[in-house]
N, C-alpha and C positions, 0 to 999 in steps of 0.2 A: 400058797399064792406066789406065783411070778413075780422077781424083781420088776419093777418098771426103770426101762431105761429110758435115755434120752431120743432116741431113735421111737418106741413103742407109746411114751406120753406125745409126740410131736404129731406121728400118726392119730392118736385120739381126739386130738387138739383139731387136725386137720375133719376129720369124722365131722366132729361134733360142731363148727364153722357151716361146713359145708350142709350139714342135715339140716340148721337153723335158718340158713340162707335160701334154702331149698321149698323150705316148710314143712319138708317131710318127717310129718309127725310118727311115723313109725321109728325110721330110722335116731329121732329125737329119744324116745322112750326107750329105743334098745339102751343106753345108756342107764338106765336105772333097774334098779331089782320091781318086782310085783308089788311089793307091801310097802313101797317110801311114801314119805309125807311130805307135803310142801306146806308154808304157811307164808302170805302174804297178805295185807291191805287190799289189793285187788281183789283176792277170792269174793271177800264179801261183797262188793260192789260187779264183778261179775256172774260170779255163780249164786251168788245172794247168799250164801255161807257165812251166818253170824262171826262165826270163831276164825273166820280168816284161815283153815286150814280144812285141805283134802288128802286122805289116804288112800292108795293104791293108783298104779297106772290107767286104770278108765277111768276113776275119776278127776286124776291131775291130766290126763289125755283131753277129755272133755273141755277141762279151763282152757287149755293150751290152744285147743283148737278155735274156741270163740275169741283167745286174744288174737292168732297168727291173721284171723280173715281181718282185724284192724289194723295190720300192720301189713301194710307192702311190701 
């Protein structure tokens, strides 16, 4: 794996700003592998997800997307 420098995290930094501001949720997910997990309080009250947590990118893609239409 690639050292990260300060030059290459500044750039990521700047990606990952601009993807979220964007809403562009593709470019949001390229940031993650296929199989991550998220767990948050919200899953359950959005996706109705007892356990508060979702694996893999469609289905953290999916939460992601009904939170971004609530947020301007």
């Amino acid at each position: 794996m690639p050292m990260v420098t300060q030059e290459s995290a500044l750039k990521f930094a700047q990606h990952w700003v601009e993807s979220w501001n964007s809403h562009d949720l593709e470019n949001i997910l390229s940031h993650y592998s296929d199989d991550f997990e998220m767990t948050t309080l919200f899953i359950v009250s959005i996706m109705n997800e007892p356990s508060g947590t979702l694996r893999g990118k469609d289905k953290v893609g999916s939460y992601w997307s009904n939170a971004l239409k609530k947020i301007p």
